[in-house]
mmCIF file as Biopython writes it, N, C-alpha, C and O atoms, coordinates in Angstrom:
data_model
#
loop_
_atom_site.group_PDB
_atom_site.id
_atom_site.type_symbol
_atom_site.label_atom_id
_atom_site.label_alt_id
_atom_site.label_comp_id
_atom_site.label_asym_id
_atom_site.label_entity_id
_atom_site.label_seq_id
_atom_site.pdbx_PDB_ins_code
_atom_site.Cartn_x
_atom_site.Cartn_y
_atom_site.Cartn_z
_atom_site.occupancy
_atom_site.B_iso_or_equiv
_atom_site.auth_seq_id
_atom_site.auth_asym_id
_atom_site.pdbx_PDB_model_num
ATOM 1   N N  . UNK A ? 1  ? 0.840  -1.170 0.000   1.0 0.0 1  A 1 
ATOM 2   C CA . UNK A ? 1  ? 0.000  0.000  0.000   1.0 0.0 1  A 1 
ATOM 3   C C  . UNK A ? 1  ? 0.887  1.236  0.000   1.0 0.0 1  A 1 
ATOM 4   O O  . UNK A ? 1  ? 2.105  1.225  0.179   1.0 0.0 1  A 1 
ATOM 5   N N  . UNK A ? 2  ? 0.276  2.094  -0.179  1.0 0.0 2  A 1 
ATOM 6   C CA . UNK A ? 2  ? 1.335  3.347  -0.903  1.0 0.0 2  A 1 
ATOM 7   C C  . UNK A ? 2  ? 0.220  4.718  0.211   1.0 0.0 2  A 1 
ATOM 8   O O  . UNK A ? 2  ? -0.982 4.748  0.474   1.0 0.0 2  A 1 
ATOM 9   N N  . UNK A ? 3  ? 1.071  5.402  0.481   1.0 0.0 3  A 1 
ATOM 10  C CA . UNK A ? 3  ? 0.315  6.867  1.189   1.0 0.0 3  A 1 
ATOM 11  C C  . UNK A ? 3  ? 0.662  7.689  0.027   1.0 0.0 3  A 1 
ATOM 12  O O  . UNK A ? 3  ? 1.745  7.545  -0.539  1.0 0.0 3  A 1 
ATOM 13  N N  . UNK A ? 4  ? -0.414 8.741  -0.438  1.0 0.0 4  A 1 
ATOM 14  C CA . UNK A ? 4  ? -0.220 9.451  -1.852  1.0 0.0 4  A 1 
ATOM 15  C C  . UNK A ? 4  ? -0.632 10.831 -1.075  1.0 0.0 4  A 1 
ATOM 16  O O  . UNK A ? 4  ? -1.679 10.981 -0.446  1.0 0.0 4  A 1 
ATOM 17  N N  . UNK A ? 5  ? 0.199  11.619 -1.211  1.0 0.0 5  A 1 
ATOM 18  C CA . UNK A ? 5  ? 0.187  12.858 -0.863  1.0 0.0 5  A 1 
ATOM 19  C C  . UNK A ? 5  ? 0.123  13.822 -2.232  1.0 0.0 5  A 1 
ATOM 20  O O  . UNK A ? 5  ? 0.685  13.808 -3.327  1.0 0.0 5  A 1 
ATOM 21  N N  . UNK A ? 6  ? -0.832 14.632 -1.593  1.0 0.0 6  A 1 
ATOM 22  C CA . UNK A ? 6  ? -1.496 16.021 -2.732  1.0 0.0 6  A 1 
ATOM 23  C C  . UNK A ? 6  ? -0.493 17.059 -2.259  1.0 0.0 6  A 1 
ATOM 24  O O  . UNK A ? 6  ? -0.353 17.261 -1.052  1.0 0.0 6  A 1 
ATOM 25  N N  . UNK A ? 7  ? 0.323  17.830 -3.311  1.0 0.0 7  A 1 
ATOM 26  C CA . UNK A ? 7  ? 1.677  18.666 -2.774  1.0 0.0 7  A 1 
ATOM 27  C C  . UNK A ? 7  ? 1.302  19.343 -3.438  1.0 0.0 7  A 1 
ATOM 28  O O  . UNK A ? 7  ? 0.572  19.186 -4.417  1.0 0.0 7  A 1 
ATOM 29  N N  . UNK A ? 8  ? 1.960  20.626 -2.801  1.0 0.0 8  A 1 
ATOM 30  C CA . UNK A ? 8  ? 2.098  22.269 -3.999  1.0 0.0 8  A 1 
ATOM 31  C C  . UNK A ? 8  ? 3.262  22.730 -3.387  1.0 0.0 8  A 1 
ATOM 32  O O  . UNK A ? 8  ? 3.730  22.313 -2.327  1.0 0.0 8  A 1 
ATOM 33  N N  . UNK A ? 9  ? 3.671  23.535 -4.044  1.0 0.0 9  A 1 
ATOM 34  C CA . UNK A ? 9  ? 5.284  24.554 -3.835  1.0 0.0 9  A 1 
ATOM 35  C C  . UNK A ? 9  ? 4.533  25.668 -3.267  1.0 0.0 9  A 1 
ATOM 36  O O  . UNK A ? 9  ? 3.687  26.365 -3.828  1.0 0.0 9  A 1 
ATOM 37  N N  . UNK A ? 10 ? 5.042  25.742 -1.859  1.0 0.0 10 A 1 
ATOM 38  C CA . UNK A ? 10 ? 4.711  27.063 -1.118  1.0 0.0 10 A 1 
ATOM 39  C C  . UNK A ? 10 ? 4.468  28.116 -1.830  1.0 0.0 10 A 1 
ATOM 40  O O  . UNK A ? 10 ? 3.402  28.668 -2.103  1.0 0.0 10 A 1 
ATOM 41  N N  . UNK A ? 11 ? 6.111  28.476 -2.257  1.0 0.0 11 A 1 
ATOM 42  C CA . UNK A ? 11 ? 6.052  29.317 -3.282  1.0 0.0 11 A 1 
ATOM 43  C C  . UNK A ? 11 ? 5.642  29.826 -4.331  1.0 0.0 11 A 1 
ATOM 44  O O  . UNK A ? 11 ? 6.032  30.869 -4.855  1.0 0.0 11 A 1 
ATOM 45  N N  . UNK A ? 12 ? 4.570  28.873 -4.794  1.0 0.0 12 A 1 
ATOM 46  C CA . UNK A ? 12 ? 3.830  28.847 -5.989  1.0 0.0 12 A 1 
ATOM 47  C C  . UNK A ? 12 ? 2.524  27.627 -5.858  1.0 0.0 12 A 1 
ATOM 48  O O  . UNK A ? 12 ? 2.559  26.455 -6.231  1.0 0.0 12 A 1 
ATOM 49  N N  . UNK A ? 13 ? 1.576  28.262 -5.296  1.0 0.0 13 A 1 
ATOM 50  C CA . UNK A ? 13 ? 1.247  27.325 -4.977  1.0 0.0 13 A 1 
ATOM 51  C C  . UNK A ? 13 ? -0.096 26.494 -5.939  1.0 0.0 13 A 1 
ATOM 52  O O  . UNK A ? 13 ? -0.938 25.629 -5.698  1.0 0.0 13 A 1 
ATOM 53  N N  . UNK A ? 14 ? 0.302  27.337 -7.120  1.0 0.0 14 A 1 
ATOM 54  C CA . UNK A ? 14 ? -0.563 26.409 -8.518  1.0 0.0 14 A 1 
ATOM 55  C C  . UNK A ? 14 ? 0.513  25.165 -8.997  1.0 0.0 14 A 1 
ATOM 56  O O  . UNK A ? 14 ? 0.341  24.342 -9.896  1.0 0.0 14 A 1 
ATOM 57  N N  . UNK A ? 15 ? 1.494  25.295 -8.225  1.0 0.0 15 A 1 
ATOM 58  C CA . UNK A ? 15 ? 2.164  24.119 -8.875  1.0 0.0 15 A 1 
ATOM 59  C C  . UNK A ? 15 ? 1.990  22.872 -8.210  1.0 0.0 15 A 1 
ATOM 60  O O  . UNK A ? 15 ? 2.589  22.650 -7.158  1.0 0.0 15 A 1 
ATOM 61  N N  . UNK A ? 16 ? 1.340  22.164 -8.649  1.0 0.0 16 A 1 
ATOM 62  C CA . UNK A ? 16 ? 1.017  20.883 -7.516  1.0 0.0 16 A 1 
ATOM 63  C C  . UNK A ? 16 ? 1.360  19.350 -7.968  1.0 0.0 16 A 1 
ATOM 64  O O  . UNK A ? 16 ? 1.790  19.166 -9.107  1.0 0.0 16 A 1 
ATOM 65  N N  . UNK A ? 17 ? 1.228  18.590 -7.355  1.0 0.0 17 A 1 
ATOM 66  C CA . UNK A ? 17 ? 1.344  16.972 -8.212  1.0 0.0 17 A 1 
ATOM 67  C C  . UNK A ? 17 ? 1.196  16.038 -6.902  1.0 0.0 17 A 1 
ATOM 68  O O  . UNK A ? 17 ? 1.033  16.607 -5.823  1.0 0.0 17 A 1 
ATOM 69  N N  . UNK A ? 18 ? 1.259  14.309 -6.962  1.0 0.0 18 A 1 
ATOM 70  C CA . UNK A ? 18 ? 0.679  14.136 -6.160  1.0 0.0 18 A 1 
ATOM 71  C C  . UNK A ? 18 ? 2.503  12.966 -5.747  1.0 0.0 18 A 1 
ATOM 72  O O  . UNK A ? 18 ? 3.432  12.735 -6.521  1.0 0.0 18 A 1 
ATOM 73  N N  . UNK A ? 19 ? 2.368  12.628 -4.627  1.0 0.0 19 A 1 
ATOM 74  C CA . UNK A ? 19 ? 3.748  12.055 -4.585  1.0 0.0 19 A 1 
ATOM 75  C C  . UNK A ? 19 ? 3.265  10.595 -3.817  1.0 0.0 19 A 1 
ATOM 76  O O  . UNK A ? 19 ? 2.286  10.566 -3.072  1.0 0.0 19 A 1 
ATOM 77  N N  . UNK A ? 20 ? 3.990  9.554  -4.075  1.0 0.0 20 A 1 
ATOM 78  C CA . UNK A ? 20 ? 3.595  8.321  -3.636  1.0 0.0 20 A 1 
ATOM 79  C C  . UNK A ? 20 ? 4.724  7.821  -2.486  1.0 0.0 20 A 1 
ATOM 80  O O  . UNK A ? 20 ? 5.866  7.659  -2.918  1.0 0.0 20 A 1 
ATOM 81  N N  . UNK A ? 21 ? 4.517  7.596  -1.229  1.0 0.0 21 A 1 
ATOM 82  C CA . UNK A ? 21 ? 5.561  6.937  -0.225  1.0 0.0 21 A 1 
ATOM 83  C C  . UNK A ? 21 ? 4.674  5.692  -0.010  1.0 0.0 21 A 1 
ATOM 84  O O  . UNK A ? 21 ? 3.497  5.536  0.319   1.0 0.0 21 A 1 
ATOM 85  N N  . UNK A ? 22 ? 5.875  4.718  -0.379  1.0 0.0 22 A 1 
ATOM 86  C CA . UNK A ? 22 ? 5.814  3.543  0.419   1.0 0.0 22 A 1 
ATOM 87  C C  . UNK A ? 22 ? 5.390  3.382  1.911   1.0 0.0 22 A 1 
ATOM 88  O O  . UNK A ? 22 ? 5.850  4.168  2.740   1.0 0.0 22 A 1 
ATOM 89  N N  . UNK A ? 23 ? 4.684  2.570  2.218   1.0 0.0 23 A 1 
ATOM 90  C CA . UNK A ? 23 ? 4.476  2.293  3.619   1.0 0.0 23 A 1 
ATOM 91  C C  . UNK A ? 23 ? 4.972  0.815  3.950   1.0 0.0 23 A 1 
ATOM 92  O O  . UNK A ? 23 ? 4.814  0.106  2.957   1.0 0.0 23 A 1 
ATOM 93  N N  . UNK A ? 24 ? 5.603  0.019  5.190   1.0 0.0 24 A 1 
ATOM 94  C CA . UNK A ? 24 ? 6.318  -0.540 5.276   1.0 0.0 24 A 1 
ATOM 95  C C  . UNK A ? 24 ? 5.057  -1.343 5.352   1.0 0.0 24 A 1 
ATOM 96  O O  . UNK A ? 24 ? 4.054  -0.750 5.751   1.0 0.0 24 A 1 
ATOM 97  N N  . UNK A ? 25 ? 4.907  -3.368 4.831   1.0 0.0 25 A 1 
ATOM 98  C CA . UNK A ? 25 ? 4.506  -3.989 5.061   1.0 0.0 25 A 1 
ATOM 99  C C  . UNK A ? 25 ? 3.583  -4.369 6.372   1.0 0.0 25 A 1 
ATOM 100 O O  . UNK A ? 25 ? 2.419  -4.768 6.411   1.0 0.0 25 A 1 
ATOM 101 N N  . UNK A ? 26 ? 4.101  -4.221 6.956   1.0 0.0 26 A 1 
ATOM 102 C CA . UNK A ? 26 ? 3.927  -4.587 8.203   1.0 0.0 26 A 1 
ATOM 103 C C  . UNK A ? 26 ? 2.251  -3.721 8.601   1.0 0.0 26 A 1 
ATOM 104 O O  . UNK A ? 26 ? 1.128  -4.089 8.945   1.0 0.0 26 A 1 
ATOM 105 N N  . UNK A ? 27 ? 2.893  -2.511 8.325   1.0 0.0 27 A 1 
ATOM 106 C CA . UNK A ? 27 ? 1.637  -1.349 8.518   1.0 0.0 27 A 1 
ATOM 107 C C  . UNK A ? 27 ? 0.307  -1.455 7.331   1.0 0.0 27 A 1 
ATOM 108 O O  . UNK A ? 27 ? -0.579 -0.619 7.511   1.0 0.0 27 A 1 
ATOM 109 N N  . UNK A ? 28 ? 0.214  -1.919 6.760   1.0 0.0 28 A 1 
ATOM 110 C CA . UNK A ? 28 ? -0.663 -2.085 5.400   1.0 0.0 28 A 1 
ATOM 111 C C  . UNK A ? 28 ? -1.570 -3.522 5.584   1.0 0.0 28 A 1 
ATOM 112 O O  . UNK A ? 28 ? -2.372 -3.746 4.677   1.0 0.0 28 A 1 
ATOM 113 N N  . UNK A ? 29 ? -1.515 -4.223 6.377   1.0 0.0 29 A 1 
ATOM 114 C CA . UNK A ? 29 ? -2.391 -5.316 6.638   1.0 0.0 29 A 1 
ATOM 115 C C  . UNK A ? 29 ? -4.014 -4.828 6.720   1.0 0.0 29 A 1 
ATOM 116 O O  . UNK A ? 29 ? -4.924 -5.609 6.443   1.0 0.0 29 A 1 
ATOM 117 N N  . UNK A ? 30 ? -4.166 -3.920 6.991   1.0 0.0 30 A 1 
ATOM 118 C CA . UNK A ? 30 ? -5.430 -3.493 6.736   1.0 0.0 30 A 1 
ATOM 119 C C  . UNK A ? 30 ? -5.327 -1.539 6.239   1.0 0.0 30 A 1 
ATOM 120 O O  . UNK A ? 30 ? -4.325 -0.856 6.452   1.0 0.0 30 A 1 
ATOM 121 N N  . UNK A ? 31 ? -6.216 -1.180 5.784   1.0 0.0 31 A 1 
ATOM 122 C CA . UNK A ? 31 ? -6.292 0.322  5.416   1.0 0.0 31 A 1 
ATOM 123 C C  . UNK A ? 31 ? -6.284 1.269  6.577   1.0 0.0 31 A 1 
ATOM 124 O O  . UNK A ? 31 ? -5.781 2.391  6.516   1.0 0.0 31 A 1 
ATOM 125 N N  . UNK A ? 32 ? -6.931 0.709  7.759   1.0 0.0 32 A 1 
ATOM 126 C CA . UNK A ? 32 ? -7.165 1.689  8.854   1.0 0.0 32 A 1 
ATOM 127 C C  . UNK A ? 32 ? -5.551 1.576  9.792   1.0 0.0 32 A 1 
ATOM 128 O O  . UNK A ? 32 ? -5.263 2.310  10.738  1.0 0.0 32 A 1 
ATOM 129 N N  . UNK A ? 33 ? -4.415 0.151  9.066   1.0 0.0 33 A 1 
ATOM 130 C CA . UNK A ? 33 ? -3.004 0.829  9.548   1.0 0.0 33 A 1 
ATOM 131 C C  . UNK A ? 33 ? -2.298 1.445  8.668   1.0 0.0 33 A 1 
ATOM 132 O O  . UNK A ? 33 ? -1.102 1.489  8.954   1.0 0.0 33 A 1 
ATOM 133 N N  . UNK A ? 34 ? -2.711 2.125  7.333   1.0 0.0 34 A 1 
ATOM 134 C CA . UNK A ? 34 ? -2.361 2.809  6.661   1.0 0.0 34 A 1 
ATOM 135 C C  . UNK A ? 34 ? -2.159 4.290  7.363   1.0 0.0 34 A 1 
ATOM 136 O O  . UNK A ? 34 ? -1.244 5.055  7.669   1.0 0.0 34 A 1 
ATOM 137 N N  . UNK A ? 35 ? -3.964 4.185  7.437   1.0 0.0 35 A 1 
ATOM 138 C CA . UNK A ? 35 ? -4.030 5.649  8.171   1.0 0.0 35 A 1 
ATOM 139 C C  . UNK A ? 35 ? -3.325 5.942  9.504   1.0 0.0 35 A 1 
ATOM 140 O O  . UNK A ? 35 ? -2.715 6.971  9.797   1.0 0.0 35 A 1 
ATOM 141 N N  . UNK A ? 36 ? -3.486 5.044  10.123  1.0 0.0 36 A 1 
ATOM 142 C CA . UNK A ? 36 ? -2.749 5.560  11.441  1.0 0.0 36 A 1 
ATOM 143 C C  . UNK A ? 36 ? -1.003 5.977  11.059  1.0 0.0 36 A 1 
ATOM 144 O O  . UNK A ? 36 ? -0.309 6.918  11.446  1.0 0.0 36 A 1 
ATOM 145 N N  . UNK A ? 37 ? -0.743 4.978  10.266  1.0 0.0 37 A 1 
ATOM 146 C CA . UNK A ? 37 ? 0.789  5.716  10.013  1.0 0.0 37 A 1 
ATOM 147 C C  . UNK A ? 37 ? 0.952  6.276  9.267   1.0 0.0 37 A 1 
ATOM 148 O O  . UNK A ? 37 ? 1.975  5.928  8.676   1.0 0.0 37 A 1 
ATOM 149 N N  . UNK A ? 38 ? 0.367  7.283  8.751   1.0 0.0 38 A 1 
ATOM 150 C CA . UNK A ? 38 ? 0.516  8.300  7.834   1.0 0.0 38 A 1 
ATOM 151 C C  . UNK A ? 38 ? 1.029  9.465  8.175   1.0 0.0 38 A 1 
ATOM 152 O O  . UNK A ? 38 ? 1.856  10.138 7.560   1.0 0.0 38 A 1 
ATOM 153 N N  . UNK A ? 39 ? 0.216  9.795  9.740   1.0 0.0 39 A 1 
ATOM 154 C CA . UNK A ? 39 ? 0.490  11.458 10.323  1.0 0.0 39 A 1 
ATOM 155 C C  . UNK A ? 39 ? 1.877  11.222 10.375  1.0 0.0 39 A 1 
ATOM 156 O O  . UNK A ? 39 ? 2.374  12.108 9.678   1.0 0.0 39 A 1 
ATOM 157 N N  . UNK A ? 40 ? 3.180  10.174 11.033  1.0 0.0 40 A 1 
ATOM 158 C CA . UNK A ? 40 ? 4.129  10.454 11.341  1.0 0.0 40 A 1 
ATOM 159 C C  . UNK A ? 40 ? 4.929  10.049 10.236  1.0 0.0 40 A 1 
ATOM 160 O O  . UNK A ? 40 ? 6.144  10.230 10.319  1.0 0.0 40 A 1 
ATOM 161 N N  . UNK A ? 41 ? 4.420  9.507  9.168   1.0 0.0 41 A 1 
ATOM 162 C CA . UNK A ? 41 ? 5.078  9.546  7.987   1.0 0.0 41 A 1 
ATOM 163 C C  . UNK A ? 41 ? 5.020  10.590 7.288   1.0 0.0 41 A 1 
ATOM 164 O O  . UNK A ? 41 ? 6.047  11.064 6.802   1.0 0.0 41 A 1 
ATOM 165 N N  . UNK A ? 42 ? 3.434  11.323 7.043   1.0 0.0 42 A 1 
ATOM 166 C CA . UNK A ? 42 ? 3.659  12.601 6.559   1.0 0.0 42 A 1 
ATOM 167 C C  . UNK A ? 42 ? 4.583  13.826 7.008   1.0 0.0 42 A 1 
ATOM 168 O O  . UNK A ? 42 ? 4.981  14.719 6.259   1.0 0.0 42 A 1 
ATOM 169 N N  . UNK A ? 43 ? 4.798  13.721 8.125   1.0 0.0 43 A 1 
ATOM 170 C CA . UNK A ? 43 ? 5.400  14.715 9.118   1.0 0.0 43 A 1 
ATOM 171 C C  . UNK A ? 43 ? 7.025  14.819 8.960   1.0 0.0 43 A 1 
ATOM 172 O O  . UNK A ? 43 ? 7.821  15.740 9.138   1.0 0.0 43 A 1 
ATOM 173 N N  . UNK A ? 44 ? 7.177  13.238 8.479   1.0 0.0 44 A 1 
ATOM 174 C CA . UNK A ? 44 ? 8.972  13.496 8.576   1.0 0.0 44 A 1 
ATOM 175 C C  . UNK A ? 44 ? 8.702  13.848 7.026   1.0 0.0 44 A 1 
ATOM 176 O O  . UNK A ? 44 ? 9.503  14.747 6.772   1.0 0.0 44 A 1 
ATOM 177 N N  . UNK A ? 45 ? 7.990  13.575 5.938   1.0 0.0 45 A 1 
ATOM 178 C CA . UNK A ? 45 ? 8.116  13.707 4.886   1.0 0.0 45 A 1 
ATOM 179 C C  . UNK A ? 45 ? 8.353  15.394 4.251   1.0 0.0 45 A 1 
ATOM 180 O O  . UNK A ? 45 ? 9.155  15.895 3.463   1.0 0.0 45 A 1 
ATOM 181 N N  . UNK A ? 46 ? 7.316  15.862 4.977   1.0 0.0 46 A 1 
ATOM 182 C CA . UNK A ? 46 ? 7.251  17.728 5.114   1.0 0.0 46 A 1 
ATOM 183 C C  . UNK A ? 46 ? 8.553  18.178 6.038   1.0 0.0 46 A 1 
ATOM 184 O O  . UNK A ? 46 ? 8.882  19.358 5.917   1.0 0.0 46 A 1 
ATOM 185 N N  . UNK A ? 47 ? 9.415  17.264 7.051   1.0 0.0 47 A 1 
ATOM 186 C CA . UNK A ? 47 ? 10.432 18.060 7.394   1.0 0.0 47 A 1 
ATOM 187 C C  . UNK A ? 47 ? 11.586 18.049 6.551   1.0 0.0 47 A 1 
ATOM 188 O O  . UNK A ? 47 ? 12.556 18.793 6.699   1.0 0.0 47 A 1 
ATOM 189 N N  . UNK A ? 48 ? 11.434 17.066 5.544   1.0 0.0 48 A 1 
ATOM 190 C CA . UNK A ? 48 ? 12.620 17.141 4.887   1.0 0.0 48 A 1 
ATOM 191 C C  . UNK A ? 48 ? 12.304 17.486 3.239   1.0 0.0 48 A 1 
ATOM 192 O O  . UNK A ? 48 ? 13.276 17.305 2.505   1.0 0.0 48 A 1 
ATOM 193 N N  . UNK A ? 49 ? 10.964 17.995 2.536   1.0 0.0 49 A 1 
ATOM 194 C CA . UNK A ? 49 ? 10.379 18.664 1.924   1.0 0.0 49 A 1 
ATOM 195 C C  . UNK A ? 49 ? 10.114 20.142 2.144   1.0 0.0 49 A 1 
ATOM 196 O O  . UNK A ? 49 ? 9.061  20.558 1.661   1.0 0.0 49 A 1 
ATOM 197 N N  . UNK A ? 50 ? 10.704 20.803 2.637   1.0 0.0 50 A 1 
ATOM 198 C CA . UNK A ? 50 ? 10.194 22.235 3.135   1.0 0.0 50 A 1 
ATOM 199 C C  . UNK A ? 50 ? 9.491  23.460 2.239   1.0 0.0 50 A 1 
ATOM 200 O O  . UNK A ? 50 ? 8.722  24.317 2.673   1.0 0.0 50 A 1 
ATOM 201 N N  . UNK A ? 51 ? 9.983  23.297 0.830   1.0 0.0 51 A 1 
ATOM 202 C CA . UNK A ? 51 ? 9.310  23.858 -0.203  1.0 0.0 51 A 1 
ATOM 203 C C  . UNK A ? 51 ? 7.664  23.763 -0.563  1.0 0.0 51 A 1 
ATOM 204 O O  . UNK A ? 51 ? 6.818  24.552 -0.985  1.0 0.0 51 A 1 
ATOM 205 N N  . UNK A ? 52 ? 7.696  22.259 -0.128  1.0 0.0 52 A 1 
ATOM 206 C CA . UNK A ? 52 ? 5.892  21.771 -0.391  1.0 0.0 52 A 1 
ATOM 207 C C  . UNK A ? 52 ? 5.382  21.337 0.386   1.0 0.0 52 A 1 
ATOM 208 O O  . UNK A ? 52 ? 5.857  20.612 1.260   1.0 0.0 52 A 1 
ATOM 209 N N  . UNK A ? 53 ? 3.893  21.801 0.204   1.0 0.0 53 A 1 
ATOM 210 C CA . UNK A ? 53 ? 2.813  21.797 1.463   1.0 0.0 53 A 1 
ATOM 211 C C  . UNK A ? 53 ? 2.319  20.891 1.362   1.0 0.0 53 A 1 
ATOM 212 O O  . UNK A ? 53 ? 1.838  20.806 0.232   1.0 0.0 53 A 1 
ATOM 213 N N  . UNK A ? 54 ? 2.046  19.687 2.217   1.0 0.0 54 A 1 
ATOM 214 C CA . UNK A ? 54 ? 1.203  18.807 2.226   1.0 0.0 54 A 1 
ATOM 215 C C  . UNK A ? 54 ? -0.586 19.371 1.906   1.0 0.0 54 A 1 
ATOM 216 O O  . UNK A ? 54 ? -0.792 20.093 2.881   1.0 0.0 54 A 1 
ATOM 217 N N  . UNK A ? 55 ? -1.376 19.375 1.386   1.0 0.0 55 A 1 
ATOM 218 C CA . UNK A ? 55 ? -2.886 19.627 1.014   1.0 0.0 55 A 1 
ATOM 219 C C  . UNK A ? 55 ? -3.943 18.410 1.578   1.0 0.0 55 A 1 
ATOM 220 O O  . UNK A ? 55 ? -4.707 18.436 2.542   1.0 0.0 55 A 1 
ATOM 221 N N  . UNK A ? 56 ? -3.676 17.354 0.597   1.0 0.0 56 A 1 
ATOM 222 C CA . UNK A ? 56 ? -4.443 16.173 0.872   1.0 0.0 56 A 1 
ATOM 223 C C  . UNK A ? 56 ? -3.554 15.112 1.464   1.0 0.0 56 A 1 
ATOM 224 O O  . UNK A ? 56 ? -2.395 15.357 1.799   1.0 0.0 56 A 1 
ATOM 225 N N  . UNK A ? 57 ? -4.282 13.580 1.624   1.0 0.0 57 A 1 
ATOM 226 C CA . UNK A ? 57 ? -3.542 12.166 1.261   1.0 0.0 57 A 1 
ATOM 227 C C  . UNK A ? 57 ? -4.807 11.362 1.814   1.0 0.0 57 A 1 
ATOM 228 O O  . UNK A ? 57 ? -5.694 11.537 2.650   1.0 0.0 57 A 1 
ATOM 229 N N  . UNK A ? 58 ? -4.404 10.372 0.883   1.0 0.0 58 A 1 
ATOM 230 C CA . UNK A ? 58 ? -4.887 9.116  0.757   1.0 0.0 58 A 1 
ATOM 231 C C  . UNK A ? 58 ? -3.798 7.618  0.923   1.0 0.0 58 A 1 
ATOM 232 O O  . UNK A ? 58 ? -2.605 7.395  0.715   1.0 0.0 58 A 1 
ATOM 233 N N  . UNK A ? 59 ? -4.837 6.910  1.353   1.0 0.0 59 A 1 
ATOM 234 C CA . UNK A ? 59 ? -3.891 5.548  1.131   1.0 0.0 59 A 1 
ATOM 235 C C  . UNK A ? 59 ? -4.748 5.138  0.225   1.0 0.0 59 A 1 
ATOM 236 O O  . UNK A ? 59 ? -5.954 5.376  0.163   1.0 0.0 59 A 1 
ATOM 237 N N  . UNK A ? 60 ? -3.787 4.229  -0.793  1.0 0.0 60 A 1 
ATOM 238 C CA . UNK A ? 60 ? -4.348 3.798  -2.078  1.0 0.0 60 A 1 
ATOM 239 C C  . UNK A ? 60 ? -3.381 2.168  -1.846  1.0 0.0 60 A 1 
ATOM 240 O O  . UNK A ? 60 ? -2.888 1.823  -0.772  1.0 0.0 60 A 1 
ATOM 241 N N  . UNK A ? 61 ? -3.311 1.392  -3.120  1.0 0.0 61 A 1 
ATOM 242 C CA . UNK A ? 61 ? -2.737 0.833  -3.665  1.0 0.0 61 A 1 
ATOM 243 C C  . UNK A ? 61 ? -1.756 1.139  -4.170  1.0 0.0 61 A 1 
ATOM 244 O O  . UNK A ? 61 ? -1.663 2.315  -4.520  1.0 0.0 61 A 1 
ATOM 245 N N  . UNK A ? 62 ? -0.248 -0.083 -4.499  1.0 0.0 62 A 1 
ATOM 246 C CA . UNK A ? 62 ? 0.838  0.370  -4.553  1.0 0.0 62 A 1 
ATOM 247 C C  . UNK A ? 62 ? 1.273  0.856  -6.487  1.0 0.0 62 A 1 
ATOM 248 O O  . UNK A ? 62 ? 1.527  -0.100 -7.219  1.0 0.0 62 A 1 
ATOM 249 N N  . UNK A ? 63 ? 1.299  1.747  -6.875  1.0 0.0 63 A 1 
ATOM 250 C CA . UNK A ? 63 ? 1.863  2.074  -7.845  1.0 0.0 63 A 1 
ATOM 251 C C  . UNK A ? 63 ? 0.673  2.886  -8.517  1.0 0.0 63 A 1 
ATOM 252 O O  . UNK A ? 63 ? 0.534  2.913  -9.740  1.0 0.0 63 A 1 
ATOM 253 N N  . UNK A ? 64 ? -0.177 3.545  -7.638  1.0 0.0 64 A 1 
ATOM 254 C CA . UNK A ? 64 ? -1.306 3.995  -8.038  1.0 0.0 64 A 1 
ATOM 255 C C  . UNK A ? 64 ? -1.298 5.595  -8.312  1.0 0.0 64 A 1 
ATOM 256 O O  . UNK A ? 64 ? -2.069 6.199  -9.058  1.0 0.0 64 A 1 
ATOM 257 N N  . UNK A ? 65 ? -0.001 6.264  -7.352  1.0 0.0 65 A 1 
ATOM 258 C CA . UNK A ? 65 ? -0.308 7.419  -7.772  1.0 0.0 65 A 1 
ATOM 259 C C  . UNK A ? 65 ? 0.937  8.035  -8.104  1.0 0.0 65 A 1 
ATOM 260 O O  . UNK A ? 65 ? 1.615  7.320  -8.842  1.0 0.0 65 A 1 
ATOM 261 N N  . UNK A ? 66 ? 1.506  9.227  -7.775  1.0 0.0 66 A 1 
ATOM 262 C CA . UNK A ? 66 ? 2.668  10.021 -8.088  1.0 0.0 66 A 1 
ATOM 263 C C  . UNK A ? 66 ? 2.340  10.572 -9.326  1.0 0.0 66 A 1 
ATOM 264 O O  . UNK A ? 66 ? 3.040  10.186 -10.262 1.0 0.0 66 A 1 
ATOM 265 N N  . UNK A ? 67 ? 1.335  11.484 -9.610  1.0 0.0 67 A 1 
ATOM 266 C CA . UNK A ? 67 ? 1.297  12.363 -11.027 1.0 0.0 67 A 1 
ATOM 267 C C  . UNK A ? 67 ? 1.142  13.433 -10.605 1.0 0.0 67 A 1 
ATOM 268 O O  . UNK A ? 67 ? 0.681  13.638 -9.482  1.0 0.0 67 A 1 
ATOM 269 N N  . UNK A ? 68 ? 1.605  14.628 -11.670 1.0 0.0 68 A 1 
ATOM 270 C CA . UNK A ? 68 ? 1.027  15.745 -11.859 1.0 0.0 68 A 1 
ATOM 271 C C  . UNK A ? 68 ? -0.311 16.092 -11.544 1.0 0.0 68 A 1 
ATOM 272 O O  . UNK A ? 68 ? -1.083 15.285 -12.062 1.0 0.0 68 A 1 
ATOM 273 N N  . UNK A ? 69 ? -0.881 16.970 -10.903 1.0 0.0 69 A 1 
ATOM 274 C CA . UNK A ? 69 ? -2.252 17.481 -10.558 1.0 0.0 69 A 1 
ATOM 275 C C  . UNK A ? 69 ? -2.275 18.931 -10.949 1.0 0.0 69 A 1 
ATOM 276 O O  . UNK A ? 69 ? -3.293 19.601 -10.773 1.0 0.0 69 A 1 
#
């Protein structure tokens, strides 16, 4: 299962697309441990992203997202 985050550039913030992180096995046995590990996955993801704002996310399936929006 994949966490798909909706991003934009602070700086611009019509520029958007959507980005796909892996979630470790373990956590993906059901959708509702998707969600729970998302906040602290999203969180390190935005500290080391500082340009782009997290907007949305979803947990999806694996190879489902990472496009342009």
């Amino acid at each position: 299962m994949e966490l798909i985050l909706s991003i934009c550039l602070v700086a611009n913030p019509g520029t958007c697309r959507e980005e796909a992180l892996s979630v470790s096995v373990e956590q993906t046995q059901m959708p509702m441990q998707c969600m729970i590990a998302a906040m602290p996955t999203i969180a390190e993801w935005s500290g080391t992203h500082p340009k782009w704002k997290v907007h949305k996310w979803r947990c999806g399936r694996a190879n489902m997202g990472g496009r342009d929006i």
